[in-house]
Legacy VTK file of the C-alpha trace (Angstrom):
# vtk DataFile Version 3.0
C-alpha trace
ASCII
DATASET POLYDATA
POINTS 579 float
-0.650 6.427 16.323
2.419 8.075 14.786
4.342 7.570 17.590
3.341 3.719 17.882
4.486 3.083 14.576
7.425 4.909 14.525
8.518 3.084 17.850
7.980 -0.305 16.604
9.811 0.945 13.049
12.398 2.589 14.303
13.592 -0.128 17.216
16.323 -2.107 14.851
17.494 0.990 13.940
17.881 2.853 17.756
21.677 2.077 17.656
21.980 4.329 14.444
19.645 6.811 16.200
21.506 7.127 19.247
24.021 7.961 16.913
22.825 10.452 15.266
21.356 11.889 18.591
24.773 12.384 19.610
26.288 14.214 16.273
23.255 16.889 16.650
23.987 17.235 20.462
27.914 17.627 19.347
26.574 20.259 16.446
24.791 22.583 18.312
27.096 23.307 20.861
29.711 23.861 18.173
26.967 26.174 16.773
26.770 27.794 20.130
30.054 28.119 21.222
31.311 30.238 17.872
29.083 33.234 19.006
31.064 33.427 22.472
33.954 32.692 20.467
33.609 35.725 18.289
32.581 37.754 21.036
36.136 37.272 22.900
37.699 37.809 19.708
36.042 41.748 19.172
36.037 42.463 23.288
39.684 40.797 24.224
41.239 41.097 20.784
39.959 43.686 18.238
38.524 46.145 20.832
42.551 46.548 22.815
44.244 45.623 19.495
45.750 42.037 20.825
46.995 40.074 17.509
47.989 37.021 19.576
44.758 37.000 20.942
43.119 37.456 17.736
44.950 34.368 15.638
44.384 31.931 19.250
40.511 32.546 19.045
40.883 32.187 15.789
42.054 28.355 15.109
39.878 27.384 17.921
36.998 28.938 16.023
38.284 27.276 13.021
38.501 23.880 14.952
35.175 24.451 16.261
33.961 24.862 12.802
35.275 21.782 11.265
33.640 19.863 14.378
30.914 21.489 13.165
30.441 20.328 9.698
31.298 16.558 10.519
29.400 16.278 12.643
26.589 17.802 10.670
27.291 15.686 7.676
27.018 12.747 9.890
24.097 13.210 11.643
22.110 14.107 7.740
23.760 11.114 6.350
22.854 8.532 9.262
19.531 9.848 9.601
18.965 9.951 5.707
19.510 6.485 5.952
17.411 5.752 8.803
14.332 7.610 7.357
14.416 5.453 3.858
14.885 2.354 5.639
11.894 3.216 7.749
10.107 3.654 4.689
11.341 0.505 2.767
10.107 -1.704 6.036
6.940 0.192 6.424
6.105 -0.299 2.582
6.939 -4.175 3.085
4.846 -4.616 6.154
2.050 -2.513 4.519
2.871 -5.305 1.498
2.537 -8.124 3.309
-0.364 -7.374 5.218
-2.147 -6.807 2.046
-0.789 -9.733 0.541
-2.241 -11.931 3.840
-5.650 -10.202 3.106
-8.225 -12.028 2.055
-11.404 -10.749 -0.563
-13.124 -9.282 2.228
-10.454 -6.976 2.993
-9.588 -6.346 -0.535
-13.204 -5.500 -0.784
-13.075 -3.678 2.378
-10.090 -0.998 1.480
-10.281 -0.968 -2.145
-7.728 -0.878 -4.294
-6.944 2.683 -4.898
-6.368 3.582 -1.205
-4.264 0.659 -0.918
-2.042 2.416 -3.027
-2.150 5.701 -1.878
-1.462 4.263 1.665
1.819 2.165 0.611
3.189 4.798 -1.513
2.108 8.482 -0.214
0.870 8.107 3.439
4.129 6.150 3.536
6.106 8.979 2.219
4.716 11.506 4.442
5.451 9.211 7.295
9.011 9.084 6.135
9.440 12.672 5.366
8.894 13.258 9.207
11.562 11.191 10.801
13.865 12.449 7.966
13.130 16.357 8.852
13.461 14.659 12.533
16.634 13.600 12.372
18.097 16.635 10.331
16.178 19.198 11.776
13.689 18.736 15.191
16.196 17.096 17.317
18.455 20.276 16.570
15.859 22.326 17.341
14.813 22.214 21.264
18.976 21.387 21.913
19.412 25.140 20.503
16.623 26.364 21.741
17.445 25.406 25.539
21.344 25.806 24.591
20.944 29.624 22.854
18.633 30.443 26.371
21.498 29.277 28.655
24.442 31.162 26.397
21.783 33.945 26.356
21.323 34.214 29.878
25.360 34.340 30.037
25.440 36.903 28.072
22.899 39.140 29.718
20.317 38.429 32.387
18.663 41.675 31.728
18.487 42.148 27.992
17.216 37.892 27.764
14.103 39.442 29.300
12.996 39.331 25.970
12.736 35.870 25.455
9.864 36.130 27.771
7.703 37.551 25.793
8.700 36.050 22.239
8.795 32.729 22.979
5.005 32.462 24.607
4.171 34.700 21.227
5.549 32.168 18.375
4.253 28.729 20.585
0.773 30.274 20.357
0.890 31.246 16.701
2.404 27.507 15.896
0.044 25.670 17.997
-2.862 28.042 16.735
-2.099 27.320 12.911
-1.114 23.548 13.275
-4.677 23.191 14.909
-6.519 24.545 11.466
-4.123 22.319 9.109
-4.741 18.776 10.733
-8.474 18.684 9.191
-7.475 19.809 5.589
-4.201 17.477 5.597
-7.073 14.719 6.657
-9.497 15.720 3.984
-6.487 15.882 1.160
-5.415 12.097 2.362
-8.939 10.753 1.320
-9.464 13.295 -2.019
-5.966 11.505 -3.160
-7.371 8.316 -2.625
-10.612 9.368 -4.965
-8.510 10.686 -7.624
-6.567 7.479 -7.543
-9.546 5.481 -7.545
-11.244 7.880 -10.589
-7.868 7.583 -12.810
-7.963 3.362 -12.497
-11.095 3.140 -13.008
-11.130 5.657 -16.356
-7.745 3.642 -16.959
-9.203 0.379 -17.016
-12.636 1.014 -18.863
-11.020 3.473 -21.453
-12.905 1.069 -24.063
-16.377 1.436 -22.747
-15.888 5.256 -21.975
-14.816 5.798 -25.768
-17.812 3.479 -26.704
-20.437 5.368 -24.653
-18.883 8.684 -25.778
-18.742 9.037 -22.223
-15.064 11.184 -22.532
-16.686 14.727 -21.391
-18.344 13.242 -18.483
-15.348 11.346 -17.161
-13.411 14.616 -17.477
-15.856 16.739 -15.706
-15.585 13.391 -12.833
-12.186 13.470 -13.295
-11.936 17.417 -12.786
-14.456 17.492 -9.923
-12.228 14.929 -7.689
-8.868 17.262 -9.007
-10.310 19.931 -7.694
-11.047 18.239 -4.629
-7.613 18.114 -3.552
-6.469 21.584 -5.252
-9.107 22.545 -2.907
-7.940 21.161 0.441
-4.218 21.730 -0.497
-5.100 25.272 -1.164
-6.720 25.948 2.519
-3.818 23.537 4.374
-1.184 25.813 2.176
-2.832 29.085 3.027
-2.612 28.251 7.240
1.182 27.426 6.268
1.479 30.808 4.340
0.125 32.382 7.199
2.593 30.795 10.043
6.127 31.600 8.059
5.300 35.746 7.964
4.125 35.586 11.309
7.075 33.931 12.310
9.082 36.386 10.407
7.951 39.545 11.788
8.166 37.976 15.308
11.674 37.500 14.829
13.064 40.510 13.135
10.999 42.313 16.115
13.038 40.736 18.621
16.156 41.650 16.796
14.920 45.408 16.380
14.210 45.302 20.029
17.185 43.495 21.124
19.405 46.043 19.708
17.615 49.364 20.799
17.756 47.925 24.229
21.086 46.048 23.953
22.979 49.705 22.352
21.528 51.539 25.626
22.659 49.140 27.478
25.922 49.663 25.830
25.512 52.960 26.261
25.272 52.760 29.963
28.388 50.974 30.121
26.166 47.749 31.415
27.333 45.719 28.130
30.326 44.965 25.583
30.012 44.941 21.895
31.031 41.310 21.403
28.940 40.782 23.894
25.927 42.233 21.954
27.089 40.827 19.080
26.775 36.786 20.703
23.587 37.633 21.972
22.000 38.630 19.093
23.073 35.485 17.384
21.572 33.706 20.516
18.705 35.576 19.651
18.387 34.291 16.167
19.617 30.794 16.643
16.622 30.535 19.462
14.085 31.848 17.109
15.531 29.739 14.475
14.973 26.527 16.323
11.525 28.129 17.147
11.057 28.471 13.341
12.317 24.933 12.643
10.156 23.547 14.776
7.090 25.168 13.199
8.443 23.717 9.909
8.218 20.090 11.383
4.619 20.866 12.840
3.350 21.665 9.868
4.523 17.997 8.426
3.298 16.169 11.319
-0.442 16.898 11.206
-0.099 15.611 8.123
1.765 12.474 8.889
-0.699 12.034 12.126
-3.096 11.607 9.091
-1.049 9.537 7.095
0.307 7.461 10.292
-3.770 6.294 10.740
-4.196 5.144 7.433
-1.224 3.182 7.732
-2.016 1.323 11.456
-5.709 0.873 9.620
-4.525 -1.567 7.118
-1.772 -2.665 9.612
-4.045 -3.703 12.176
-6.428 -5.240 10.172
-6.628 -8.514 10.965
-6.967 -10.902 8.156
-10.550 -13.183 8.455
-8.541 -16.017 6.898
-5.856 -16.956 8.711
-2.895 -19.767 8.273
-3.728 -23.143 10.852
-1.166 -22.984 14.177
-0.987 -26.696 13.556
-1.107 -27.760 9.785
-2.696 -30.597 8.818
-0.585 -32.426 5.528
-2.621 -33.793 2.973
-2.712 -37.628 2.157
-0.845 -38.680 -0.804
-1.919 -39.810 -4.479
-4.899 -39.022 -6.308
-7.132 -38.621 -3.615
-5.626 -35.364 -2.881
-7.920 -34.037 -4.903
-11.279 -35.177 -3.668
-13.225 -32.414 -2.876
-16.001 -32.052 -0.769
-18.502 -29.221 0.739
-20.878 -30.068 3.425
-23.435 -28.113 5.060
-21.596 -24.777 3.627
-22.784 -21.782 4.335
-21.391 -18.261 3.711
-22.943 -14.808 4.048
-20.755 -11.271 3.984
-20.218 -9.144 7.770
-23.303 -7.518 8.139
-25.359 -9.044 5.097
-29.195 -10.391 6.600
-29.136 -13.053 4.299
-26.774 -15.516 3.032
-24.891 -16.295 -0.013
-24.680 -19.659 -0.158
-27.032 -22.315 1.909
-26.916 -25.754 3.027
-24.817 -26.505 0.242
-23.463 -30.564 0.187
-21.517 -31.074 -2.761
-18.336 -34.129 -3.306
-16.311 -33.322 -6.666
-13.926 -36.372 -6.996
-10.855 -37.348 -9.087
-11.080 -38.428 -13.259
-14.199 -36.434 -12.867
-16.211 -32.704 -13.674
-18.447 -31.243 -11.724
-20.278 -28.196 -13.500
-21.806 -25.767 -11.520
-24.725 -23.994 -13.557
-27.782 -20.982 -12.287
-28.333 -17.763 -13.119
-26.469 -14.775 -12.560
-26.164 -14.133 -8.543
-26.649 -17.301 -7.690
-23.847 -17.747 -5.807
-21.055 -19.290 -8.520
-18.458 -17.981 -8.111
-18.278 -17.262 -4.392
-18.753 -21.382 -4.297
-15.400 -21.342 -6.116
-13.827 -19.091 -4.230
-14.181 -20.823 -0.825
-12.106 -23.809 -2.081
-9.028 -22.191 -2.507
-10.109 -20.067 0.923
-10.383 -16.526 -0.935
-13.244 -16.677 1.684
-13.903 -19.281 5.061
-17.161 -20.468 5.435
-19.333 -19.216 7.938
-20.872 -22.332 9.088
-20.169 -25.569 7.291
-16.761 -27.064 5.873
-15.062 -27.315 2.820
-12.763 -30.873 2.691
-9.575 -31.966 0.468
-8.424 -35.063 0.367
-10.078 -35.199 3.757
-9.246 -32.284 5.205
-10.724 -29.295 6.152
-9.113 -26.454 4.035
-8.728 -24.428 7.026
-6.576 -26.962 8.618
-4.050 -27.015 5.487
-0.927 -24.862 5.457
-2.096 -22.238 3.187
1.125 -22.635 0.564
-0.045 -26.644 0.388
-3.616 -25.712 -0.403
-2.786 -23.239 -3.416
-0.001 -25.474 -4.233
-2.752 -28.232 -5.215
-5.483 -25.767 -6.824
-4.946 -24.582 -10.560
-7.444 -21.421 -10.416
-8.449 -19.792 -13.659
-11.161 -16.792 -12.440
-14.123 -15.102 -14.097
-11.458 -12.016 -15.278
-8.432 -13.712 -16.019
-5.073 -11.559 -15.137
-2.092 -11.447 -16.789
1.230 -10.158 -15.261
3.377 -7.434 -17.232
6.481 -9.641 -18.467
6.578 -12.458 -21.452
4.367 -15.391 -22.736
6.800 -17.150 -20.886
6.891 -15.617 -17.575
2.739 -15.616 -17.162
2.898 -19.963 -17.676
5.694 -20.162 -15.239
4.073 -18.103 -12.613
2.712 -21.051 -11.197
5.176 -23.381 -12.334
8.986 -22.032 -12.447
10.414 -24.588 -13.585
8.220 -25.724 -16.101
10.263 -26.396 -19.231
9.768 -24.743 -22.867
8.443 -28.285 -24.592
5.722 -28.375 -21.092
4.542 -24.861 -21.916
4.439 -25.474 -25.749
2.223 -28.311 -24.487
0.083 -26.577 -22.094
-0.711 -24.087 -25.074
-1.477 -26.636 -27.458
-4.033 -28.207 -25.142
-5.613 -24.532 -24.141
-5.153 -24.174 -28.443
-3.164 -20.710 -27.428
-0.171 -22.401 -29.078
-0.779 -21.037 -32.735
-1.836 -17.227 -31.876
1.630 -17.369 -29.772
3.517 -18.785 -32.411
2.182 -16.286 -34.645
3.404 -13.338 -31.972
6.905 -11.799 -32.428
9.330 -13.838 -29.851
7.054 -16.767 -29.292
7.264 -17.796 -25.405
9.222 -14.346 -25.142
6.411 -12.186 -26.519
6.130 -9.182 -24.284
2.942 -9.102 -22.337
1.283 -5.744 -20.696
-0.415 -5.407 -17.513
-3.218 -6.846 -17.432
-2.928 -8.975 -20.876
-4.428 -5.585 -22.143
-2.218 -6.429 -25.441
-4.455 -9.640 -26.578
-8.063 -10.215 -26.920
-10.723 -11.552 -24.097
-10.276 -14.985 -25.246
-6.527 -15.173 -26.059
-5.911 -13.788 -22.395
-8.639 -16.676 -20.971
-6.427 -19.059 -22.894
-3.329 -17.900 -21.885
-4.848 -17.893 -18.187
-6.369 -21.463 -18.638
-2.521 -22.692 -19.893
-1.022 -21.368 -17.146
-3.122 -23.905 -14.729
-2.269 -26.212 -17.335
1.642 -25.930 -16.717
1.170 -26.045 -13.074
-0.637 -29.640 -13.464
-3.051 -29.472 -10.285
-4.428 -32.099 -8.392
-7.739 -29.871 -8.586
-8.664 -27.412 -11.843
-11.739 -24.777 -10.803
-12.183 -23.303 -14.285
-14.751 -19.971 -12.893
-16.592 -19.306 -16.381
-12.683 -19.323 -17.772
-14.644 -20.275 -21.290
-17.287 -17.926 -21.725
-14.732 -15.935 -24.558
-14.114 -18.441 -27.310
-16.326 -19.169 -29.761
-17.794 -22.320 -30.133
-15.375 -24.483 -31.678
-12.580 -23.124 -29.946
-14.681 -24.198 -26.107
-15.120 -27.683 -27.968
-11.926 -28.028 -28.894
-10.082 -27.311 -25.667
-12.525 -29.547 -23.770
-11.444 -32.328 -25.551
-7.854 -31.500 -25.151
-8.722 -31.557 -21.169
-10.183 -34.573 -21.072
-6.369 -36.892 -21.234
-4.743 -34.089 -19.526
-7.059 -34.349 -16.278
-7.712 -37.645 -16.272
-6.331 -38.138 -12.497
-8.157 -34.444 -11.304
-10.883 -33.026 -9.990
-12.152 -30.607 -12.333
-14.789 -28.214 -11.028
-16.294 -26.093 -14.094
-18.333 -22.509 -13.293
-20.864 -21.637 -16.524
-23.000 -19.902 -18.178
-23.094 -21.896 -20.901
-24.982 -24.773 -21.831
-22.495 -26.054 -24.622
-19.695 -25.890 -22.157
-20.456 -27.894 -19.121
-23.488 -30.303 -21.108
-21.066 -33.424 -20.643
-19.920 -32.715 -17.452
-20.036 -35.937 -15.238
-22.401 -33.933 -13.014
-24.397 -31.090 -12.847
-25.145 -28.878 -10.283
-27.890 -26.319 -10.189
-27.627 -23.296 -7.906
-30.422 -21.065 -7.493
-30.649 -18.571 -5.026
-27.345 -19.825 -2.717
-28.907 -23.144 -3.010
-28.627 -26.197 -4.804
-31.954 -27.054 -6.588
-30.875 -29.661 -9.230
-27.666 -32.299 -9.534
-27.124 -34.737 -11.690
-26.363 -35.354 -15.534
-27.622 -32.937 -18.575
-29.952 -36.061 -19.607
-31.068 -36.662 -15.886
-31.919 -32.381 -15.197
-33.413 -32.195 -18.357
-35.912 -34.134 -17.879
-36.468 -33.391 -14.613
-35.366 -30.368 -13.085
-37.325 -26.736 -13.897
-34.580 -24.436 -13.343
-31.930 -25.693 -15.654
-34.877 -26.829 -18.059
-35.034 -22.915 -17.731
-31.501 -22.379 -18.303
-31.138 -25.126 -21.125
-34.002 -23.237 -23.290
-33.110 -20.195 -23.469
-29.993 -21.218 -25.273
-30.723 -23.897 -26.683
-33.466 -25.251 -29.047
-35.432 -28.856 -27.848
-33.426 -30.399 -30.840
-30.061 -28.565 -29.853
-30.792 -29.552 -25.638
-31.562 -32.983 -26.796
LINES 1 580
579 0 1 2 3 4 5 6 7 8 9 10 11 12 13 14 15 16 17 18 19 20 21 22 23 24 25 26 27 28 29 30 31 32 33 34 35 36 37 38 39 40 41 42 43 44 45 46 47 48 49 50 51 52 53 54 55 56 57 58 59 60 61 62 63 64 65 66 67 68 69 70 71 72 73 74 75 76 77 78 79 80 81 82 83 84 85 86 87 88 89 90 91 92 93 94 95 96 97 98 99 100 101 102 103 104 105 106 107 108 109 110 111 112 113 114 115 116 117 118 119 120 121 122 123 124 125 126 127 128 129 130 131 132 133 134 135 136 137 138 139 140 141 142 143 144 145 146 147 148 149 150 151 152 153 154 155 156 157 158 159 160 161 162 163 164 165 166 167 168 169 170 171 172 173 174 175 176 177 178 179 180 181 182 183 184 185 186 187 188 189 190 191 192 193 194 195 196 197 198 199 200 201 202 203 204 205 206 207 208 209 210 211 212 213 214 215 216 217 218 219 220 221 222 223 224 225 226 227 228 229 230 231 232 233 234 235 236 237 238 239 240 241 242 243 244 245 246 247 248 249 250 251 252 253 254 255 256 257 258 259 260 261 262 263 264 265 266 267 268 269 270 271 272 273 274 275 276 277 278 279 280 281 282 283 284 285 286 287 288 289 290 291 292 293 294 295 296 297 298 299 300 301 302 303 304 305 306 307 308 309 310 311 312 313 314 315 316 317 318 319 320 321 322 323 324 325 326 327 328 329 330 331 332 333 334 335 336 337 338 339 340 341 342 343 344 345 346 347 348 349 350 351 352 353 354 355 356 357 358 359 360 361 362 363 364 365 366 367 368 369 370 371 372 373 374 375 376 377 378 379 380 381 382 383 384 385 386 387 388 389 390 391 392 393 394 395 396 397 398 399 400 401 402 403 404 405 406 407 408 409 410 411 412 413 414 415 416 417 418 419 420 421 422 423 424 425 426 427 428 429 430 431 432 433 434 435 436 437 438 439 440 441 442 443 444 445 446 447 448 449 450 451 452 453 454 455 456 457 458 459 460 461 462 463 464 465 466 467 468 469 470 471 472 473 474 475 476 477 478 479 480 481 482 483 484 485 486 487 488 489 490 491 492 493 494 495 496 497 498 499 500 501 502 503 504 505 506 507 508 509 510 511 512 513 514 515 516 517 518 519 520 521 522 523 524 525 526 527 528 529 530 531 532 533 534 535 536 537 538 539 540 541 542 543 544 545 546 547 548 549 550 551 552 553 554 555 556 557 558 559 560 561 562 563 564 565 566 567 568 569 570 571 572 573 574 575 576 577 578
C-alpha cells in the first residue's frame, strides 16, 4: 500500500527525483573515492616523503570534497522539497475525498480519525520519502560502492564483510518485525485520544454540569496511557536495534585492525591501505545503520500508508450524475416532490423511512411533525442528497436529485440543520458563506427578518463581530438565528428549516414566522418540528410515525382526525390552546 501511494504521489514529481537520484549517486562516490585518495597520499607521499605528491592528492581531494557538498546540498534540498509537496497533495486528496463524502461515510470514519489520518498518518508518510531521499537512496549506493573499494583494497581482510553483514540484516529484519504491530496499535490509540479530547472539548458544559471532571480525566488518562503504552514497547525494539548495531560495528573495526596490522605485519598490506579500508568498513556499516534507521520509520508509515488508501479508496455512495440534468427555470424550480421513498442504513434489517409520497410546492409550507426517531430529519436530509434513497425518488422542479449537478442542487437549497454551525471568522463572513456577494443593506435585512439584527447591533463591530468555532461565543438561539439568516441571504428557491426553531422562546418563533411569510412567498418551505406552536399554520401537515406517514393535512383537518398528532398536539398544548 505504501508503495501504491507513493507511486501515484510521487509521478509529477519523477523529473525532480531523477534528479536527486543522480546528486546521491554523484555523492557517494565522492564519499568513496577520498578514502583511496588519502590512502595514496600516506603510501606514495607521506610514507617516501614526496611533497609534490602530497599537495597533487591534495587539491584533488579538495575538489573531490567540494563535489561533495554540492552535491549533497542538492540532493537534501530537492528532495526536501519533494517530500512536503508529497505531503501538501496527499493532505488535499485526503481533503477532497472527505469533502465528496457523504453522511454515511462521515458516519463511517468519524471525525477524529479523519483528522489524525490528514494530519499525522500523513506526516509519517512524508517523513519516509524525506529520510528517502536524504538518506536510503545513499545507503545501498555505499553499501555496494564501500564492498567494491573494499574488495580493492584487500580480498582477504573483506572476508569480514561476510560475516557482519548476514549479522546486522538479521538483527534489522528481526526488530522491524516486533515494531510493525505496536506502530499499528499507536495509529488507532491516537485516533481515541483525538476522539476523547473533541468530545470533552465540545461537551465541556455538560461535563462541568454533571461534575463529571474526575471521570473524564481518568477517560482521558486511560486513552493517554494507551499510546504512552504502545510508544513505550515500539521505542524499546528501537532502543534495542541502535546498541546492537553499535557493538556489531565497533567489532568489525576491532577485528579489522587486529587482522589488517598482521597483515601489515606480514608485509601482505600498506598503511594507507589499512587506513581506506577501515573507512570502507565504516561507511558500509554506516549505510547498514542508515538503513535500519529508515526501517524503523517504515513499519510505521506501512501503518499510516493503510489508513490513508482506506479513506482514499472509499468510494463515496453519493456520487455527481455523468450526464447532468439542468433544472427548468422560474418558480417551479422549487417544487418538490418524494415518491415511493424509501431509505434504510448498509446493514440495518429495517428501514428508516417507508413508502413515503410527499409534493411540497412553491408560496407554500409543508411541516413535517412525529415523535422523536421517526425519521425527520433523515427525510430532510435526502433532499439536498446528504443521503440517496434506497428505493424511491426524490424530484425538483421535475427532476430527480440524483440527476442534478450536485453544485446546482445545493445552489437552490437554503439548509438550516437540527445543530446549526457557525464558521470561525465575523458576523459577516458566516451570512456570506452562502452568498458572497451579498451586500451589507441584504444582510442587515436577512437579520432583521431572522430578528438577529438587534443582538448584532448590540455586539462590538456589528457585521464584523468576531465569531468562534462553532458559534460557541453566542447562545443556542442567537447561533439558530444567525444560521436561519444565513439561508436568508442566500434567497433559495427551497428553505428546509430541520427544527432550526426549537431555541427561541415563544415570541421570538412567532415573530420570525411572520417575517418569513413576504420573504418566501415564491419558495418551497419545508419546516422539521417538535413544536406545535411552530408549524400549527403550516399549509400542510405531515405526520411521520415510525418511517411512515400516518397523517397529512392542515392543524384543523389532523386534529380532528388523526390520533397521532392528536397525541402530539396534547401533550403541549391544552384543548383551548390546540383549538
Amino acid at each position: 500500500m505504501l508503495v501504491r501511494l507513493l507511486r501515484e504521489h510521487l509521478r509529477p514529481y519523477a523529473g525532480t527525483a531523477l534528479v536527486v537520484v543522480v546528486l546521491q549517486i554523484v555523492q557517494v562516490v565522492a564519499t568513496l573515492y577520498l578514502p583511496s585518495l588519502n590512502a595514496d597520499i600516506i603510501d606514495k607521499g607521506v610514507a617516501v616523503g614526496n611533497t609534490h605528491e602530497i599537495w597533487r592528492l591534495g587539491g584533488i581531494m579538495l575538489a573531490v570534497s567540494l563535489a561533495q557538498v554540492v552535491c549533497a546540498v542538492g540532493a537534501v534540498y530537492l528532495g526536501a522539497r519533494t517530500a512536503m509537496a508529497l505531503g501538501r497533495d496527499m493532505r488535499a486528496r485526503l481533503f477532497d475525498r472527505v469533502q465528496a463524502f457523504s453522511q454515511q461515510e462521515m458516519g463511517s470514519f468519524g471525525a477524529p480519525t479523519l483528522i489524525t489520518r490528514t494530519t499525522n498518518d500523513v506526516q509519517q508518510v512524508q517523513m519516509v520519502v524525506l529520510m528517502t531521499f536524504t538518506i536510503m537512496l545513499m545507503a545501498p549506493i555505499m553499501l555496494v560502492g564501500g564492498v567494491i573499494m573494499a574488495l580493492r583494497e584487500d580480498v582477504a581482510l573483506s572476508g569480514v564483510l561476510l560475516v557482519v553483514v548476514p549479522v546486522l540484516a538479521v538483527v534489522v529484519s528481526f526488530v522491524v518485525t516486533k515494531m510493525v504491530p505496536w506502530f499499528r496499535k499507536m495509529q488507532a490509540r491516537i485516533d481515541a485520544v483525538n476522539r476523547v479530547m473533541r468530545e470533552q472539548l465540545a461537551g465541556v458544559r455538560v461535563i462541568r454540569a454533571f461534575v463529571r471532571e474526575a471521570s473524564e480525566r481518568e477517560r482521558f488518562g486511560k486513552a493517554n496511557e494507551d499510546v504512552y503504552e504502545a510508544g513505550v514497547r515500539a521505542g524499546m525494539y528501537m532502543a534495542v536495534l541502535f546498541p546492537m548495531v553499535m557493538f556489531v560495528m565497533n567489532a568489525t573495526s576491532v577485528s579489522v585492525l587486529w587482522f589488517g596490522a598482521r597483515r601489515i605485519d606480514n608485509g601482505q598490506m600498506q598503511i594507507g591501505a589499512l587506513t581506506a579500508f577501515i573507512s570502507y568498513i565504516v561507511f558500509i556499516l554506516m549505510a547498514v545503520m542508515m538503513s535500519s534507521l529508515i526501517f524503523v520509520m517504515i513499519p510505521r508509515a506501512m501503518v499510516s500508508s493503510e489508513r490513508i488508501a482506506a479513506v482514499v479508496d472509499t468510494a463515496p455512495t453519493v456520487l455527481p450524475p455523468i450526464r447532468p440534468v439542468p433544472l427548468p427555470a422560474g418558480t417551479e424550480r422549487g417544487r418538490l416532490e418524494l415518491s415511493g421513498v424509501e431509505f434504510r442504513y448498509p446493514g440495518a434489517e429495517d428501514a428508516v423511512l417507508q413508502d413515503i409520497d410527499l409534493l411540497a410546492e412553491p408560496g407554500r409550507t409543508t411541516a413535517i411533525i412525529g415523535s422523536t426517531g421517526s425519521g425527520k430529519t433523515t427525510l430532510v436530509n435526502l433532499v439536498p442528497r446528504l443521503y440517496d434513497v434506497t428505493a424511491g425518488t426524490v424530484t425538483v422542479g421535475g427532476v430527480d436529485v440524483r440527476d442534478v449537478a450536485p453544485d446546482e442542487l445545493w445552489g437552490l437549497i437554503g439548509l438550516v440543520p437540527q445543530k446549526p454551525y457557525l464558521f470561525s471568522g465575523t458576523v459577516r463572513s458566516n451570512l456570506q458563506f452562502g452568498a458572497p456577494d451579498a451586500t451589507d443593506e441584504e444582510l442587515w435585512h436577512a437579520l432583521e427578518v431572522a430578528q438577529a439584527r438587534s443582538f448584532v447591533e448590540a455586539m462590538e463591530g456589528g457585521l464584523d463581530a468576531p465569531i468562534a468555532q462553532g458559534g460557541t461565543n453566542v447562545s443556542g438561539g442567537q447561533r439558530q438565528r444567525l444560521a436561519i439568516a444565513r439561508a436568508i441571504a442566500r434567497r433559495p428557491a427551497i428553505y428546509l428549516f430541520d427544527d432550526s426553531f426549537s431555541a427561541l422562546d415563544y415570541a421570538t418563533d412567532a415573530a420570525l414566522r411572520a417575517a418569513l411569510v413576504p420573504e418566501t412567498r415564491d419558495s418551497t418551505v419545508v419546516v422539521v418540528a417538535q413544536r406545535v406552536a411552530t408549524i400549527r399554520n403550516a399549509d400542510r401537515i405531515v405526520v411521520l410515525d415510525d418511517g411512515r406517514i400516518v397523517g397529512s393535512g392542515t392543524h384543523a383537518e389532523l386534529l380532528e382526525s388523526n390520533p397521532t398528532y392528536q397525541e402530539i398536539v396534547y401533550s403541549q398544548l391544552s384543548v383551548e390552546e390546540a383549538a
